[in-house]
ROSE-4610 file (N, C-alpha, C; in Angstrom, 1 decimal, always signed):
// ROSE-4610
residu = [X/X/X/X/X/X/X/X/X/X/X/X/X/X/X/X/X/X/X/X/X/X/X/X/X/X/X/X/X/X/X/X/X/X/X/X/X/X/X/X/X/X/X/X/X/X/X/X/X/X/X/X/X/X/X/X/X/X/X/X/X/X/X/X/X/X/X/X/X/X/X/X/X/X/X/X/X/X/X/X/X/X/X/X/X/X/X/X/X/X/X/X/X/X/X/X/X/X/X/X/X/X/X/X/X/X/X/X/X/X/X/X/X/X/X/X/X/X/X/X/X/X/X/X/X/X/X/X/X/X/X/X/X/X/X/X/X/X/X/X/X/X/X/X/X/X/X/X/X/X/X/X/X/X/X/X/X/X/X/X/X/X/X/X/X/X/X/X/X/X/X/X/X/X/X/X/X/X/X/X/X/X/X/X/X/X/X/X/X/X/X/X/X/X/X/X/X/X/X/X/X/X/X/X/X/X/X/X/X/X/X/X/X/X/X/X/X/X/X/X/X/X/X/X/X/X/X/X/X/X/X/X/X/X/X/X/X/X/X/X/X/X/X/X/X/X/X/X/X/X/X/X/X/X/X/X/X/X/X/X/X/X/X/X/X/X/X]
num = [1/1/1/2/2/2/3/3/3/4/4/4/5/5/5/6/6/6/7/7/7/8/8/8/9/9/9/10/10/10/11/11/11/12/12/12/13/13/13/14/14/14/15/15/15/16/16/16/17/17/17/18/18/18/19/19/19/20/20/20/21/21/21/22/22/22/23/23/23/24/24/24/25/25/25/26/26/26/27/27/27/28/28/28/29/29/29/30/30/30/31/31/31/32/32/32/33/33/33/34/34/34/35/35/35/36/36/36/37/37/37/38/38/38/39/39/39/40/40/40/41/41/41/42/42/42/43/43/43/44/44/44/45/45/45/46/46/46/47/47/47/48/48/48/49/49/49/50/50/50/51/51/51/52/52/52/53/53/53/54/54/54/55/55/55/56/56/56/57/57/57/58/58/58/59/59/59/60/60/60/61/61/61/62/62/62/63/63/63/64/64/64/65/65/65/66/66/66/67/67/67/68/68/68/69/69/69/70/70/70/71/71/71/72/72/72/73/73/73/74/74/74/75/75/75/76/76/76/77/77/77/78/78/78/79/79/79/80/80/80/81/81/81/82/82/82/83/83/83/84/84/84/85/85/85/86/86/86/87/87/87/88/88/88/89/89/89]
x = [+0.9/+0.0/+0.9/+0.7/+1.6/+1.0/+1.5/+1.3/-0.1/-0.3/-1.6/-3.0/-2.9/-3.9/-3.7/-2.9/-3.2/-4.0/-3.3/-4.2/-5.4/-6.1/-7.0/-8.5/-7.3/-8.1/-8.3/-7.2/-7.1/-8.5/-8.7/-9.3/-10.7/-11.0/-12.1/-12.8/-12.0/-11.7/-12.5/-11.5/-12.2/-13.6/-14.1/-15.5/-16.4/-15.9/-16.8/-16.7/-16.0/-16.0/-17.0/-16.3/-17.4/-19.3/-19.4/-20.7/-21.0/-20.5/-20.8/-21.2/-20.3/-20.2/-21.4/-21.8/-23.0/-23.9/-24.1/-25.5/-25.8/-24.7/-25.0/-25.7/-25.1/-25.4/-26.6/-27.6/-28.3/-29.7/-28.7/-29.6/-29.7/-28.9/-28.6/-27.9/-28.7/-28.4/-27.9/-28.2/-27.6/-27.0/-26.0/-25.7/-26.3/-25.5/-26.8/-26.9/-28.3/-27.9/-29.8/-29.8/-31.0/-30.7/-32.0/-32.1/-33.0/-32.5/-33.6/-34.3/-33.3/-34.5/-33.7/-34.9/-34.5/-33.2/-32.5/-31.1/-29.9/-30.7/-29.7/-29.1/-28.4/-28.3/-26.5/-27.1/-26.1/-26.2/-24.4/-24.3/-23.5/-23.9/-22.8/-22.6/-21.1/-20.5/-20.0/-20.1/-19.0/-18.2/-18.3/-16.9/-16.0/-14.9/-14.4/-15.2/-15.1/-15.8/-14.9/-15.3/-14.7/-14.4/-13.8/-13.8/-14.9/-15.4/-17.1/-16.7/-16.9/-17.1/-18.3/-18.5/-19.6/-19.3/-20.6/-20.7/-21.6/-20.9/-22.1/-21.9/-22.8/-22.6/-22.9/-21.6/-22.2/-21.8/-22.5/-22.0/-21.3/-21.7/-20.8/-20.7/-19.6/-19.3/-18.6/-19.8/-18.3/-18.0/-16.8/-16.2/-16.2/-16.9/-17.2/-16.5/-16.0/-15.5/-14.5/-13.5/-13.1/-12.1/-11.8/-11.0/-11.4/-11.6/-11.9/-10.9/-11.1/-10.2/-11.6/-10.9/-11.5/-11.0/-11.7/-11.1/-11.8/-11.4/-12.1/-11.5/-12.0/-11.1/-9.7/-9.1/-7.3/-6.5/-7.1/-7.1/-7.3/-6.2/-6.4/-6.6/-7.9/-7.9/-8.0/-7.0/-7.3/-7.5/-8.7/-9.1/-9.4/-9.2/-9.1/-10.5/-10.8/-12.3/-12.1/-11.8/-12.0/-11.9/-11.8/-11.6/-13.1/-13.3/-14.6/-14.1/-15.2/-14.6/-15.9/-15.5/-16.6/-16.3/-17.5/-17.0/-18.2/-17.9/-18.8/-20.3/-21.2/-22.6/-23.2]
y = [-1.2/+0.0/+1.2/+2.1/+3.3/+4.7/+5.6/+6.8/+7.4/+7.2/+7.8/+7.0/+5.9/+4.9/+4.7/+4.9/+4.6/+5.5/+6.9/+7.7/+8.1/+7.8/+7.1/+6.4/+5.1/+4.4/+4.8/+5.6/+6.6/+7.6/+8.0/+9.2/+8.4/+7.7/+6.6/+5.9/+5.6/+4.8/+6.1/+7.3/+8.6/+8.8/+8.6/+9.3/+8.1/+6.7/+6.1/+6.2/+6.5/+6.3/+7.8/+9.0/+10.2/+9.6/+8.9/+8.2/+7.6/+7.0/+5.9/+7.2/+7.8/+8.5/+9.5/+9.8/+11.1/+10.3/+8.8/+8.0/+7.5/+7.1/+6.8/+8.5/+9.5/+10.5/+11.0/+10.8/+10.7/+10.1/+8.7/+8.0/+8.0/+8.7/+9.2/+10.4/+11.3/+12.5/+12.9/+12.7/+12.6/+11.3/+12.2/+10.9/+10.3/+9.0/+7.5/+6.6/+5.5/+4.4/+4.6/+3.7/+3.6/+2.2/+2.2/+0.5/+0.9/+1.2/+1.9/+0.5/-0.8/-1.7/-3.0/-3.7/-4.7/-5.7/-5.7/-6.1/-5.3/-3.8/-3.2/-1.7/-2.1/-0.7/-0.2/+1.5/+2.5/+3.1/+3.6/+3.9/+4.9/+6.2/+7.5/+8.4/+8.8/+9.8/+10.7/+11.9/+12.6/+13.3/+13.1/+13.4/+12.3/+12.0/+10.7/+10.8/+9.2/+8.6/+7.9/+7.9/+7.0/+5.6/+4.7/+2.9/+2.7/+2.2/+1.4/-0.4/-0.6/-2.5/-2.8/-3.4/-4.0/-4.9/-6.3/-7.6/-6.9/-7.4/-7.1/-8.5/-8.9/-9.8/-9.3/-8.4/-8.4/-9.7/-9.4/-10.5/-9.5/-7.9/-7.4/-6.0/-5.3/-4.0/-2.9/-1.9/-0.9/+0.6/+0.5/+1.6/+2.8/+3.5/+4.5/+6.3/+6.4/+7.1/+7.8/+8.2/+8.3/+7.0/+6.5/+5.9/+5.3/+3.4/+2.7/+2.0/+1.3/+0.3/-1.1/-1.7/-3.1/-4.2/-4.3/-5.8/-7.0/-8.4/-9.5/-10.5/-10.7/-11.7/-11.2/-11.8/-10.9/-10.5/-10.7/-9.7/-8.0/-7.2/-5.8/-5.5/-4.7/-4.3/-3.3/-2.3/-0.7/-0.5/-0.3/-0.2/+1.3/+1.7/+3.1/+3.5/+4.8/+4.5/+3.9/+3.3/+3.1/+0.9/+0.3/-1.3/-1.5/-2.4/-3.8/-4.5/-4.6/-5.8/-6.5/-8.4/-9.0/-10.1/-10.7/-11.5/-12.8/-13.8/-15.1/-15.0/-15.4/-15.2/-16.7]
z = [+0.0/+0.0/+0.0/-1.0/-1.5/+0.1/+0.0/+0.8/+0.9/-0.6/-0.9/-0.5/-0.7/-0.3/+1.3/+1.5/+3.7/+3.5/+3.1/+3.6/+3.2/+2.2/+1.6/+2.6/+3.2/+4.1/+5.6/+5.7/+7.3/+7.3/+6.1/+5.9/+6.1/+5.4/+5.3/+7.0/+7.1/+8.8/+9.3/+9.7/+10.5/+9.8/+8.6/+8.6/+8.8/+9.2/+9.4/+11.0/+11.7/+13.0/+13.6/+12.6/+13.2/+12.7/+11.9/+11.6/+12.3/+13.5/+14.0/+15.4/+15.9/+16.7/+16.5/+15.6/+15.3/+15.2/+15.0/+15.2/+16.1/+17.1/+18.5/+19.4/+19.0/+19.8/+19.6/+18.0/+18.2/+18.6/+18.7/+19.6/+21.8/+21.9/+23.3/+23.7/+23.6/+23.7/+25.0/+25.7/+27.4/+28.1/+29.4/+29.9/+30.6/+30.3/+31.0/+30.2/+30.5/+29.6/+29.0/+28.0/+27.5/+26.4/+26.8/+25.7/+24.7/+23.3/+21.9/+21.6/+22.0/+21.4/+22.1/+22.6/+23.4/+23.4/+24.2/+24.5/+23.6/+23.4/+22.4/+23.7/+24.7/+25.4/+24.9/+25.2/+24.9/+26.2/+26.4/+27.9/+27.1/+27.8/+27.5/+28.6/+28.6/+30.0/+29.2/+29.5/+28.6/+29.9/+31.2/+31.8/+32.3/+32.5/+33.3/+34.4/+34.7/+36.2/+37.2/+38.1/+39.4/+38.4/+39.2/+38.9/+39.5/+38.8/+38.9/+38.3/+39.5/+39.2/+39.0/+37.6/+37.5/+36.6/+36.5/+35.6/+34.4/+33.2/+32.2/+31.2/+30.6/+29.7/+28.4/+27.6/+26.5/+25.3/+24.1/+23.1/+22.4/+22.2/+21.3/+22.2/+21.9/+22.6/+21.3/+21.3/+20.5/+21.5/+21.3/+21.6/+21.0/+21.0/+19.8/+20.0/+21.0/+21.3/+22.8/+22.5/+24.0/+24.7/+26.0/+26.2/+27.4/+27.6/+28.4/+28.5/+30.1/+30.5/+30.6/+30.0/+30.8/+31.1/+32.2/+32.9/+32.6/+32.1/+31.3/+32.1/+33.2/+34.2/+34.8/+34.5/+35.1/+34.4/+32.8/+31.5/+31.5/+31.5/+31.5/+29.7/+29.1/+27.6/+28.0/+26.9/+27.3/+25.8/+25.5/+24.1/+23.8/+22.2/+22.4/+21.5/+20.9/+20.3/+18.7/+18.7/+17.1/+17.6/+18.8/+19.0/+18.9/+18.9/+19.4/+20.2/+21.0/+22.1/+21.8/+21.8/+21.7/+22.8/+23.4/+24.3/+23.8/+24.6/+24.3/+25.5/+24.8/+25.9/+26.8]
């Protein structure tokens, strides 16, 4: 892949992620969580939070913007906004 085509697909990558990011927001305009459709929830903060322990079972997770830590057993993922984390249900 020549100069021009990364950048090509870099440029690509960022307007699918601001799409992803401008469709989640207007699906949850405030912070907090909401379920638009059954077992479909969106959880949004827009300031950092304390460490909150909790269990969640997802089958699919996106990261859509911003920067989480997670813990997957004694597995540390520090995934940044552009990963998927998918786990088994």
């Amino acid at each position: 892949m020549n100069d021009q085509q990364a950048k090509r697909e870099a440029d690509r990558a960022q307007a699918h992620r601001d799409e992803l990011t401008q469709r989640i927001a207007q699906a949850i305009r405030h912070d907090g969580t909401i379920e638009p459709l059954k077992g479909l929830h969106f959880n949004r903060a827009s300031l950092p939070s304390e460490c909150v322990h909790s269990v969640s079972i997802p089958a699919f997770c996106v990261i859509a913007q911003g920067s989480k830590e997670v813990l997957l057993g004694s597995d540390r993922a520090c995934p940044n906004f552009h990963c998927l984390l998918s786990t088994p249900r």
